[in-house]
C-alpha positions as CSV (number, residue, x, y, z in Angstrom):
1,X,-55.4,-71.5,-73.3
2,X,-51.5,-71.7,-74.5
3,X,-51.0,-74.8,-77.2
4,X,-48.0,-76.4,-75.5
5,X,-46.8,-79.4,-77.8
6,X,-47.6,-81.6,-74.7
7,X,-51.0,-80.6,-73.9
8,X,-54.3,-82.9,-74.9
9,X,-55.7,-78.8,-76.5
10,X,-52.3,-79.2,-79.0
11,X,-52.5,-82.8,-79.1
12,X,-56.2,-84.1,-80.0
13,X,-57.9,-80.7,-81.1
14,X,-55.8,-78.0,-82.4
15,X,-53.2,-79.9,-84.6
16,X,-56.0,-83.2,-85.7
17,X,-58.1,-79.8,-86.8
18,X,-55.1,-78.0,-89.0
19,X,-54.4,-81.5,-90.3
20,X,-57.8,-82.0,-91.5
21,X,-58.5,-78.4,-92.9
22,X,-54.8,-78.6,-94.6
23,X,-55.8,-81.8,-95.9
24,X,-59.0,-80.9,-97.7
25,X,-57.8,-76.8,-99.1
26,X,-56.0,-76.3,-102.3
27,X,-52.4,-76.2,-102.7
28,X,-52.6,-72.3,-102.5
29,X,-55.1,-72.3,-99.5
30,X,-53.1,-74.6,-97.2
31,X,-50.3,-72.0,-97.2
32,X,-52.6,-69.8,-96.0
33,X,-53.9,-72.7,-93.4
34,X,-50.8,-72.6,-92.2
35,X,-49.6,-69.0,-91.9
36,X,-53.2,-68.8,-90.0
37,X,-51.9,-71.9,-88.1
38,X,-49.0,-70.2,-87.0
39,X,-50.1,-67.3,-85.7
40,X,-53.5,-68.3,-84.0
41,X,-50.8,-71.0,-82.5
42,X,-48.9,-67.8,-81.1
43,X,-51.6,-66.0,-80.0
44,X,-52.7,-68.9,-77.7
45,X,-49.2,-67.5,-75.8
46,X,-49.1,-63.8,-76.8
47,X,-52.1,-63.0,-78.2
48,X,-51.7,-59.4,-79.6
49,X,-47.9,-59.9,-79.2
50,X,-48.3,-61.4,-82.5
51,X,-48.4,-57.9,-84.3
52,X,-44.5,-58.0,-83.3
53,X,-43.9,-61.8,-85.7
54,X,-45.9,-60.3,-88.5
55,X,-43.6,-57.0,-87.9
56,X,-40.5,-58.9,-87.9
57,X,-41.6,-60.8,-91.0
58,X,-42.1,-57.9,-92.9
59,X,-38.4,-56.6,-91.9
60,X,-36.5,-59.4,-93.2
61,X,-38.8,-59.2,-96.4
62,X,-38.5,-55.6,-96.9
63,X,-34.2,-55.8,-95.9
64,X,-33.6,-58.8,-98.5
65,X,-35.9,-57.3,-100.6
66,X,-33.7,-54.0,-101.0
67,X,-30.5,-55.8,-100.4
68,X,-31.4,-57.6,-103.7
69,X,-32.4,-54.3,-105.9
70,X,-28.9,-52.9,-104.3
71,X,-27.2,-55.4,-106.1
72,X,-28.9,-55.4,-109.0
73,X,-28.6,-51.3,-109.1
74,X,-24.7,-52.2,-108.4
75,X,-24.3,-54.5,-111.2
76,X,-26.1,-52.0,-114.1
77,X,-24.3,-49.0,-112.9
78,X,-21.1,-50.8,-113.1
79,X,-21.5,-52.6,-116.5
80,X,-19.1,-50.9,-119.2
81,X,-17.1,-49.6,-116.8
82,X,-13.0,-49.9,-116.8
83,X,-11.9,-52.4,-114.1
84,X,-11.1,-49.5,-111.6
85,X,-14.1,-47.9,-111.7
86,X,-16.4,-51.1,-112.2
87,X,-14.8,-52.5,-108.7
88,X,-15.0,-49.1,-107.0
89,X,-18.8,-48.8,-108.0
90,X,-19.7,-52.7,-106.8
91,X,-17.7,-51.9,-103.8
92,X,-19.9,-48.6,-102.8
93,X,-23.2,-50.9,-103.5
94,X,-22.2,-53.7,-101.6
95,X,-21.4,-51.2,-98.9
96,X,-24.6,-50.0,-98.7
97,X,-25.7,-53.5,-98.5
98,X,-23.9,-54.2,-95.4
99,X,-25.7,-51.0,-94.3
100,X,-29.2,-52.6,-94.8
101,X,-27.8,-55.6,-92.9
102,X,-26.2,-54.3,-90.0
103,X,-29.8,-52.0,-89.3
104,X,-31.9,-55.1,-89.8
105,X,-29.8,-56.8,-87.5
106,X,-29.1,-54.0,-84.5
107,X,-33.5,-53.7,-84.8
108,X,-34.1,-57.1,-84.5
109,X,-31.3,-58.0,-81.4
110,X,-31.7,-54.5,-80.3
111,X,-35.7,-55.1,-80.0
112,X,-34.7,-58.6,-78.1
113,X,-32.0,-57.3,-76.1
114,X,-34.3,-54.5,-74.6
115,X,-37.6,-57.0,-73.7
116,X,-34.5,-60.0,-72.3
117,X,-32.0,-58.4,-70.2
118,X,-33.4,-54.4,-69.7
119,X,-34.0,-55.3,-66.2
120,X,-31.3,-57.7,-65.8
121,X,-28.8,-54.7,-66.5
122,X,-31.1,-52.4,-64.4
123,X,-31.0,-55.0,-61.5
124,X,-27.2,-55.2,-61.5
125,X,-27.1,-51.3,-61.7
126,X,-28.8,-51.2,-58.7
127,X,-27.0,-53.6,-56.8
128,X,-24.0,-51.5,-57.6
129,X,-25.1,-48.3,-55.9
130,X,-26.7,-50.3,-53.5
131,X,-23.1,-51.9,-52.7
132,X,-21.4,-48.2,-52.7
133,X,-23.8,-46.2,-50.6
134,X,-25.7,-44.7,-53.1
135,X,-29.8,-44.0,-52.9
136,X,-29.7,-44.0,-56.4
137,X,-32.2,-47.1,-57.9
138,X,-33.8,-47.8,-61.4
139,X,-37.2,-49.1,-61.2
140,X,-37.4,-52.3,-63.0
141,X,-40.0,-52.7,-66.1
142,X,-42.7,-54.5,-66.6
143,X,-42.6,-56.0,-69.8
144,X,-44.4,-58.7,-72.2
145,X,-42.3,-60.8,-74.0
146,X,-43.2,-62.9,-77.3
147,X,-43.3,-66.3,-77.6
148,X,-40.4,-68.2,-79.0
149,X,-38.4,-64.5,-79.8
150,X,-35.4,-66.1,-79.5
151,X,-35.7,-68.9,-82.1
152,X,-37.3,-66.6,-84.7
153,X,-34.6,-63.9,-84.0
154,X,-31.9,-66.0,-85.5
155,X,-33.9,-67.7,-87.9
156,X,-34.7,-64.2,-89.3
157,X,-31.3,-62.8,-88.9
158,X,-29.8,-65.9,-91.0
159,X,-32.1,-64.9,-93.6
160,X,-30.8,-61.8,-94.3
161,X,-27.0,-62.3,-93.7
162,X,-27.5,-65.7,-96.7
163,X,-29.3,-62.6,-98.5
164,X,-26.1,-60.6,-98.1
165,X,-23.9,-63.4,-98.7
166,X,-25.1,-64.5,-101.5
167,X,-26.2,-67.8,-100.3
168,X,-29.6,-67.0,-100.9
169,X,-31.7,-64.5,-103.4
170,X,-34.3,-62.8,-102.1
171,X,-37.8,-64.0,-101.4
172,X,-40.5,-61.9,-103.4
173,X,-43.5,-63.6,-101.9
174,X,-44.4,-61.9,-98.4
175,X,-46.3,-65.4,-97.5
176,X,-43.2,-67.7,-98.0
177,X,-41.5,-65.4,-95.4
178,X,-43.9,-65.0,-93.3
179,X,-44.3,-69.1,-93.4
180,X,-40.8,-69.8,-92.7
181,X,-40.9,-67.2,-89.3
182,X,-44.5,-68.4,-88.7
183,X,-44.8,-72.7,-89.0
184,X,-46.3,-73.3,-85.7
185,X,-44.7,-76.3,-84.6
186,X,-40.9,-74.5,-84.5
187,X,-42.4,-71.0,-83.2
188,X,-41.5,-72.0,-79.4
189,X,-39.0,-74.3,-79.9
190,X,-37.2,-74.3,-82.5
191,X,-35.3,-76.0,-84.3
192,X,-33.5,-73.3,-85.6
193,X,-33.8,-73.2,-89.4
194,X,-32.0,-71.6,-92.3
195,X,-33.6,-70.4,-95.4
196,X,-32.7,-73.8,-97.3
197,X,-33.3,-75.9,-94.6
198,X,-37.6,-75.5,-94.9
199,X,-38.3,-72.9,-97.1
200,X,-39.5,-74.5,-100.0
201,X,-40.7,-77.5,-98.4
202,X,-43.0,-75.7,-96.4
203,X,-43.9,-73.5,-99.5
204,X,-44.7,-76.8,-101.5
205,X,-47.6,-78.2,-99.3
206,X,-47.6,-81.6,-100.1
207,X,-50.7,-83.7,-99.9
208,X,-51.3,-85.6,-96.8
209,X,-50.2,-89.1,-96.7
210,X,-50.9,-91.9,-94.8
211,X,-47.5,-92.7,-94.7
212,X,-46.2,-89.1,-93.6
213,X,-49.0,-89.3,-91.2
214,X,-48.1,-92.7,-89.2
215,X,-44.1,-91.2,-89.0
216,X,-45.5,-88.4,-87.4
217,X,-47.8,-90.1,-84.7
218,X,-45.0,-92.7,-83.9
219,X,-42.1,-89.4,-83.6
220,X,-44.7,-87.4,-81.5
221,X,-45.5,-90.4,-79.2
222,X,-42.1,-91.0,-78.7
223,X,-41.3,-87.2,-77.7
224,X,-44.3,-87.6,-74.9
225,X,-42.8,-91.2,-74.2
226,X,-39.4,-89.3,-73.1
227,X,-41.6,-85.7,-71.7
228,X,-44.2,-87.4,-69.1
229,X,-42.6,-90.2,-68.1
230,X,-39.2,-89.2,-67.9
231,X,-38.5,-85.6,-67.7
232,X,-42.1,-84.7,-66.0
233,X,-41.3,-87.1,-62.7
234,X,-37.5,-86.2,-62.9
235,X,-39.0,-82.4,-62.3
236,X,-40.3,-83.0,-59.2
237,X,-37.1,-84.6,-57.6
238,X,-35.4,-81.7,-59.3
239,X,-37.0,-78.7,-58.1
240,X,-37.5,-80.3,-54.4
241,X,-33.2,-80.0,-54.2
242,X,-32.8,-76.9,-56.7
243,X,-35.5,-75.2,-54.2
244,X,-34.0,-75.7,-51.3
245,X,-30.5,-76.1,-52.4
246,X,-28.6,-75.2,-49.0
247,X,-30.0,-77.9,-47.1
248,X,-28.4,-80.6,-49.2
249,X,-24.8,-81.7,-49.8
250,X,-22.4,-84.3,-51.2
251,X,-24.2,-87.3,-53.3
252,X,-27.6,-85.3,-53.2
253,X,-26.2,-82.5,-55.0
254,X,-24.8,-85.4,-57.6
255,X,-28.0,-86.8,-58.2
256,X,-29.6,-83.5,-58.7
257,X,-27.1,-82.5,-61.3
258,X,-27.4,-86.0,-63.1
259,X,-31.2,-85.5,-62.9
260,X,-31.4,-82.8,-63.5
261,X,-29.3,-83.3,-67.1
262,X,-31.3,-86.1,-67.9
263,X,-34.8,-84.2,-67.6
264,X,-33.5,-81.3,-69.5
265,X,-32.3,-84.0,-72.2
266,X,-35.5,-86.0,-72.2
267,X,-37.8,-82.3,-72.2
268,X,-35.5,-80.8,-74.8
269,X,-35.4,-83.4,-77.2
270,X,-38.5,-85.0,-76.2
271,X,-40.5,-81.5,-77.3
272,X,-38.4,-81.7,-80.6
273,X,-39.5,-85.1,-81.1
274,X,-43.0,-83.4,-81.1
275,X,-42.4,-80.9,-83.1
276,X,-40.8,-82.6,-85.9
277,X,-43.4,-85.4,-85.9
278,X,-45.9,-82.1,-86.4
279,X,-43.4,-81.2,-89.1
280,X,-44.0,-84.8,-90.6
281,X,-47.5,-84.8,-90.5
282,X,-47.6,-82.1,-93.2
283,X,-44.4,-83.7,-95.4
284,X,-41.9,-81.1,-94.1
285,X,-38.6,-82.9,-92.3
286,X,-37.8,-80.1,-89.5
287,X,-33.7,-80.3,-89.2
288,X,-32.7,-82.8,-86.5
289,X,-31.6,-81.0,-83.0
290,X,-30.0,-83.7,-81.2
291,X,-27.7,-86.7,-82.4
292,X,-27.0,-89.1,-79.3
293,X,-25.0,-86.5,-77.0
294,X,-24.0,-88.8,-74.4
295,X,-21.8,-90.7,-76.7
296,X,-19.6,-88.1,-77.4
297,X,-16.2,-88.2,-76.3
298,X,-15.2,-84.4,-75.2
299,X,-17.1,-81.5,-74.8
300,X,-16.7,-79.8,-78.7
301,X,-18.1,-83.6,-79.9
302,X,-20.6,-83.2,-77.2
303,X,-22.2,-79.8,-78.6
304,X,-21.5,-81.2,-82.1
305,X,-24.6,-83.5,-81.2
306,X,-26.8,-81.3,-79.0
307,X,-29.2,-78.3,-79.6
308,X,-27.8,-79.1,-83.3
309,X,-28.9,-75.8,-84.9
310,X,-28.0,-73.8,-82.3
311,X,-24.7,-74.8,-82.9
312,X,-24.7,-74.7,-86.6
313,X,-26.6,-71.1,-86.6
314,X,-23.5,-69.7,-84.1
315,X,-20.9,-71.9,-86.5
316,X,-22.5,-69.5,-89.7
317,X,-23.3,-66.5,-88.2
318,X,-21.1,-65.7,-85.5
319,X,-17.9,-67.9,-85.7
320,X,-17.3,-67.7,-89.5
321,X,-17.3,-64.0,-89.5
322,X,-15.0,-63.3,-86.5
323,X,-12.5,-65.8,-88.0
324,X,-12.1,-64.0,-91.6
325,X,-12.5,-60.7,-89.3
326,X,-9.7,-57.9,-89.5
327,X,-8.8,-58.5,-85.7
328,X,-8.0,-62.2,-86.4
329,X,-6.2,-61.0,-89.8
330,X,-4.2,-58.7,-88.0
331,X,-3.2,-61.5,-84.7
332,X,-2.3,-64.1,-87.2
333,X,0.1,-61.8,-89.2
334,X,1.6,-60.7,-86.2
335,X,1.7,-64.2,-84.1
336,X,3.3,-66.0,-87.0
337,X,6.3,-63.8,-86.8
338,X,6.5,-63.4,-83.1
339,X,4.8,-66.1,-80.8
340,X,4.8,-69.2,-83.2
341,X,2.4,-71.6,-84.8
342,X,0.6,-72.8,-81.9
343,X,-0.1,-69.9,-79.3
344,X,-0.9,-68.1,-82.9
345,X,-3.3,-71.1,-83.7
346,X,-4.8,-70.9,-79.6
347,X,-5.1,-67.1,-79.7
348,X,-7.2,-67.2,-83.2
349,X,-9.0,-70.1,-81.5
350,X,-9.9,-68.4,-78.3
351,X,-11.0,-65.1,-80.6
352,X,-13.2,-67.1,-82.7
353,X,-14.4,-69.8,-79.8
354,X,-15.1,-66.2,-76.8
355,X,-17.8,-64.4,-78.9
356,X,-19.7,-67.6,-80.0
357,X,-20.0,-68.7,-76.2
358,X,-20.6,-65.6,-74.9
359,X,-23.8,-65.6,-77.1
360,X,-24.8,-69.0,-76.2
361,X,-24.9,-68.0,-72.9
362,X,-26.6,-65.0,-73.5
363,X,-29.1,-66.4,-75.6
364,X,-30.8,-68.7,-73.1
365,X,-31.3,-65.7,-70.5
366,X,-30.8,-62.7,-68.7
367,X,-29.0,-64.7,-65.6
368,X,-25.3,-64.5,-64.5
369,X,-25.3,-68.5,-63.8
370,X,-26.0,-68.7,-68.3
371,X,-23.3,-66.3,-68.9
372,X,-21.5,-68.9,-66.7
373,X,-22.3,-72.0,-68.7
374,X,-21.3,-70.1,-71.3
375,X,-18.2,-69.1,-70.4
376,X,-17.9,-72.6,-68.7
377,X,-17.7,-74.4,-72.4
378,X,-15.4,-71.5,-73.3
379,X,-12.7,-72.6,-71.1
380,X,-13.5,-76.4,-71.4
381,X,-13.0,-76.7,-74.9
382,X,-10.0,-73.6,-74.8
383,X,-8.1,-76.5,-72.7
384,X,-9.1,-79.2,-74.7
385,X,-7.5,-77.2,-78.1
386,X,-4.4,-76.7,-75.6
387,X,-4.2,-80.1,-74.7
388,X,-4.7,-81.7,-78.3
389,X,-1.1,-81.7,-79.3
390,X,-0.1,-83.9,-76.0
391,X,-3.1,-86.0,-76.5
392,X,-1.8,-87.0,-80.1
393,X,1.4,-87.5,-79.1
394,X,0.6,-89.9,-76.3
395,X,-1.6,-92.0,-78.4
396,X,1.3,-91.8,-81.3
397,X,3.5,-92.7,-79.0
398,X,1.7,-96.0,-77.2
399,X,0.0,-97.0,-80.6
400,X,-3.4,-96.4,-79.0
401,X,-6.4,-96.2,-81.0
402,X,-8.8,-93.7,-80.4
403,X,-11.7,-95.6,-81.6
404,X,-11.0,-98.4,-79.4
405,X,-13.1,-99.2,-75.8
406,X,-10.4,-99.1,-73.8
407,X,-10.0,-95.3,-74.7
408,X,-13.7,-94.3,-75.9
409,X,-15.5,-95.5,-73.0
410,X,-13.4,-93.4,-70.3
411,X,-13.6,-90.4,-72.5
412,X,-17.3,-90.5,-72.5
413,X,-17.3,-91.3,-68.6
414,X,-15.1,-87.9,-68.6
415,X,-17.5,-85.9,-70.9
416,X,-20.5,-87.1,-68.5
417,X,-18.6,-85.7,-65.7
418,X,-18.2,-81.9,-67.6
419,X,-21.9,-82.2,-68.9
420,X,-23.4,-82.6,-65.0
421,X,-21.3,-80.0,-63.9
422,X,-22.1,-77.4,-66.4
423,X,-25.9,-78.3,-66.3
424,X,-25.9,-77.9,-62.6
425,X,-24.6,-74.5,-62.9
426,X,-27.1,-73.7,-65.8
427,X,-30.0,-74.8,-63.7
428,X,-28.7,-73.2,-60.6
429,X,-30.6,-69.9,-59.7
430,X,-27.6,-67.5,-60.5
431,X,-23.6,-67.7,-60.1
432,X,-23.4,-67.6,-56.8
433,X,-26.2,-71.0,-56.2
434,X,-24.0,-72.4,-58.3
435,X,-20.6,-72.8,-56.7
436,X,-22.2,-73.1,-53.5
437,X,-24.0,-76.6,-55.1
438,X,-20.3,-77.2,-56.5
439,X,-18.5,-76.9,-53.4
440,X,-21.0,-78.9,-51.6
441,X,-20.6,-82.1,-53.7
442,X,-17.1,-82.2,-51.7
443,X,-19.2,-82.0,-48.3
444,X,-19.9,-85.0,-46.2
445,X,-20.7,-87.4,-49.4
446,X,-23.2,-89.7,-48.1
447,X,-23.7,-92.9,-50.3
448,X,-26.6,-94.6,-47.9
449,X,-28.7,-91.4,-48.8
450,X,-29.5,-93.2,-52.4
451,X,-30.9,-96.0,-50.1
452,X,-32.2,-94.8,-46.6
453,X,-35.2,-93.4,-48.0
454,X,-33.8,-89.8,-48.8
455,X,-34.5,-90.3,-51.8
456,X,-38.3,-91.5,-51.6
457,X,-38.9,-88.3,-49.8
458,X,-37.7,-86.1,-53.0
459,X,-41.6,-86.8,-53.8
460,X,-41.3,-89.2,-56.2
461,X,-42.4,-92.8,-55.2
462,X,-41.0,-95.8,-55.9
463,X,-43.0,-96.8,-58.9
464,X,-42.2,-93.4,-60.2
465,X,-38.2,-94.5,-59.9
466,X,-39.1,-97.4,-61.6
467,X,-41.1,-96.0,-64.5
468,X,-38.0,-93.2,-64.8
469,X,-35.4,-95.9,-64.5
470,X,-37.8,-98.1,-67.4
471,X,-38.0,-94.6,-69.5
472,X,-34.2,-93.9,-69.6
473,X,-33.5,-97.7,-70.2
474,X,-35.8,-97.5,-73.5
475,X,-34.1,-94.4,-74.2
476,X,-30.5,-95.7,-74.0
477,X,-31.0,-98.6,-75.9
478,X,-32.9,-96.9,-78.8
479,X,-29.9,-94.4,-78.7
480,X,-27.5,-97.1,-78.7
481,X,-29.0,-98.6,-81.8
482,X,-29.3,-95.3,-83.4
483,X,-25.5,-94.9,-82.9
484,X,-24.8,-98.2,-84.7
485,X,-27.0,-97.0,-87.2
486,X,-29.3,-100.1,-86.7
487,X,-32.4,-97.9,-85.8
488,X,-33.9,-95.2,-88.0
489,X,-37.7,-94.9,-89.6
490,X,-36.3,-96.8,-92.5
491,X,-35.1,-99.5,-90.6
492,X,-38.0,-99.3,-88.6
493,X,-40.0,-99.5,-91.9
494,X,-38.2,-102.7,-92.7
495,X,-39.2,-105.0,-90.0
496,X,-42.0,-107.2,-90.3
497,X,-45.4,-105.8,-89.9
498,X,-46.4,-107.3,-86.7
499,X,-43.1,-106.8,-84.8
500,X,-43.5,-103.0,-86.5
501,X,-46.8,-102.5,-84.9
502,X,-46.2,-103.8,-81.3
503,X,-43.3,-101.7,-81.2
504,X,-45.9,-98.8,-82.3
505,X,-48.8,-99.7,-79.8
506,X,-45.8,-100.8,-77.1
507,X,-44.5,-97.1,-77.6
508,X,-48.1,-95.7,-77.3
509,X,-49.4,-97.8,-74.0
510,X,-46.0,-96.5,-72.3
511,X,-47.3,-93.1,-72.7
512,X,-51.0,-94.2,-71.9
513,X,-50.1,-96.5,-69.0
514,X,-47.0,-94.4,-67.5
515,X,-47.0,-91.1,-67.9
516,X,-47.0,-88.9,-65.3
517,X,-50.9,-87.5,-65.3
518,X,-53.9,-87.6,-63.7
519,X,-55.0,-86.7,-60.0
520,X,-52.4,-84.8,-58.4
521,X,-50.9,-84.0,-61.1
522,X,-49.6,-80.5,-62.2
523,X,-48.1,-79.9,-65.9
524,X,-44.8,-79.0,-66.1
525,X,-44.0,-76.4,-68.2
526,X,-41.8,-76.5,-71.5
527,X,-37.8,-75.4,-70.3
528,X,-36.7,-74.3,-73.3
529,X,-40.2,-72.0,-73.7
530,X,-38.3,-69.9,-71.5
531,X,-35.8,-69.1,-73.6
């Protein structure tokens, strides 16, 4: 049976029983607990699947492993040297470096490329000869998929680029790497880690603590606070428009999207709340993957604050080494002296900004309607760069301040408008669902559906409205106090002890008392699993 971070298996037996056997091995013997941890954890998904973690573990070993000797082979053959010779010599090492890097790199994305999108390519191959006449058709394969690939991928791939870069020197214990691909509560998930990010944390293995151990309960109750009563409910409503799309139109449509953006949001960050409260429990802080998004005022701000590391990994690993590329050497010379300082500064923005959202959208799936999303956010934040210069100037001009409500608040009220819209296409069940949804908003918009009953016939009750409408109110006002910086675990830790521990049984009686279980009731699966 899989160990989803919501299930009563992951819950009450499997991480209580790594807890406790952690808890009572040696320093040395609780790495090993949890490298077992990890991969018995994937197994429950993948089961022999897990060869290919091990596999990819021992790749980013064995490339920052020779990476290193490279350089240290480069450094002795070039000491003594005359200048010439000595830069010529590093040069050819660090050459060979890159070499290392770029095959670790094409195995690894190769290896996902072929199990994510072989027979996404193969179907739209087919529905090319189809369209011109042709008999011709590829017969799509049937292929098993690891766990979490996605999420490891990068994770894996960071290592060895900070390798290259010099950010990092190679790991010489197999364990610690295999650890730092292997911690089962990020394996599915995510957050996306770097090297420095958990490394050595994890590597440490600090004793249990009663402390450590109440921060993790309270963060993992609060991620299955915002997963089954929230985002669970919000599923149903979602999937009964999303599965039968055609038949609905104007404000329906609206309210999907805005669901549907909220479930994702309460799921998404819900499971990371899980996962770093799992982190917690062993005294390892997991990176944070979401910082109030629905506060931000534009759509660059907005992805500045969710899927954090996503964003951060693409930042390092993608946009930093297009931007010192040749290509954007080469436009910036010539754009200076031709074109001028701001369709030079837009062109090297769009070359930067196209491959990074290219990938995001390729990363989350082998469908036309993510490559959409991405390219979506492409053009969103293209015309926000575009427009920055007349933005300044009007509020230079008016003496408005940016900070103030009068200009925050219908920012934000914009940025909710480009968030629904996007996550409606992202949901939407390719390109073409999508701007069919889109144009349909714009289709007999009928306001009494959100009180005729339309809505109570989505499947959801109306005690399930209220305990989603009770969920997202909790939600919002937690988030409001995080943004004022009035609520974090040490705030939390400063209240009084009694109003401390109603807030902590409150929070745990919500989940108890409303989450959506029982009779009747089917889980819902993790969204970003799937990814």
């Amino acid at each position: 049976m899989a160990l989803a971070y919501h299930t009563e298996l992951y819950l009450f037996v499997f991480l209580p029983l790594v807890v406790l056997v952690y808890h009572f091995s040696s320093q040395k013997m609780r790495r090993a607990v949890l490298i077992l941890a990890g991969y018995m954890f994937f197994w429950s998904f993948s089961q022999w699947l897990v060869g290919y973690l091990i596999a990819v573990s021992g790749l980013v070993y064995g490339a920052g492993r020779w990476m290193e000797q490279l350089k240290e082979t480069g450094k002795t053959r070039s000491k003594g040297l005359p200048s010439k010779e000595r830069s010529a010599v590093k040069k050819q090492y660090k050459a060979k470096e890159k070499r290392v890097l770029i095959a670790g790199i094409v195995i690894l994305l190769g290896i996902l490329a072929y199990l994510k999108y072989c027979n996404f390519f193969i179907q739209n191959i087919n529905r090319i000869f189809a369209a011109s006449g042709s008999g011709f058709h590829l017969n799509p394969q049937n292929l098993l998929i690891p766990i979490g690939i996605s999420f490891y991928t990068l994770e894996a791939i960071g290592y060895m680029a900070d390798v290259y870069w010099g950010r990092i020197k190679a790991e010489h214990n197999f364990g610690k790497v295999a650890l730092f691909l292997g911690f089962f509560p990020q394996i599915m998930e995510g957050p996306i880690s770097s090297w420095n990010d958990t490394a050595d944390a994890l590597w440490e293995c600090r004793p249990v603590r009663s402390e450590n151990l109440t921060k993790g309960i309270i963060r993992i109750a609060w991620g299955l606070f915002k997963k089954i009563v929230v985002a669970d409910r919000l599923s149903v409503l979602v999937a009964a428009i999303y599965d039968d799309y055609t038949s609905y139109h104007g404000v329906m449509i609206v309210v999907v999207a805005i669901a549907y953006t909220l479930q994702l949001y309460m799921e998404f960050s819900g499971c990371m709340d899980i996962v770093i409260g799992s982190g917690n429990l062993f005294g390892v802080d997991l990176p944070e993957n979401f910082r109030q998004p629905f506060f931000a005022g534009n759509a660059s701000e907005f992805w500045r604050r969710w899927h954090i590391t996503l964003g951060a990994w693409l930042k390092a690993y993608v946009f930093y080494p297009v931007s010192v590329s040749g290509l954007v050497k080469k436009w910036n010379h010539f754009a200076r002296k031709h074109v001028g300082k701001y369709l030079t500064k837009m062109g090297i923005f769009a070359m930067t900004l196209f491959p990074v959202w290219m990938c995001n959208g390729l990363w989350h799936g082998a469908q036309w309607n993510y490559i959409l999303y991405g390219m979506y956010y492409f053009v969103i934040l293209l015309a926000g760069e575009a427009v920055a210069p007349v933005r300044e100037m009007v509020l230079e001009r008016f003496h408005l301040d940016c900070h103030a409500l009068y200009w925050r608040v219908p920012q934000i009220l914009k940025t909710w408008m480009i968030i629904f819209t996007g996550e409606m296409f992202f949901r939407a069940e390719g390109a073409a669902a999508g701007f069919h949804m889109f144009r349909s908003i714009f289709q007999g918009f009928e306001l009494q559906k959100l009180w005729d009953g339309t809505l109570l016939g989505m499947g959801l009750n109306a005690a399930d409205f209220a305990a989603v409408g009770f969920g997202i109110l909790i939600v919002a006002v937690a988030d409001i106090l995080k943004e004022r910086k009035l609520l974090n675990w040490d705030k939390l830790q400063e209240m009084k002890l009694p109003v401390r521990w109603i807030l902590y049984y409150g929070l745990i009686f919500a989940v108890l008392l409303l989450g959506a279980y029982g009779t009747g009731y089917q889980q819902v699966d993790l969204i970003y699993a799937g990814f």
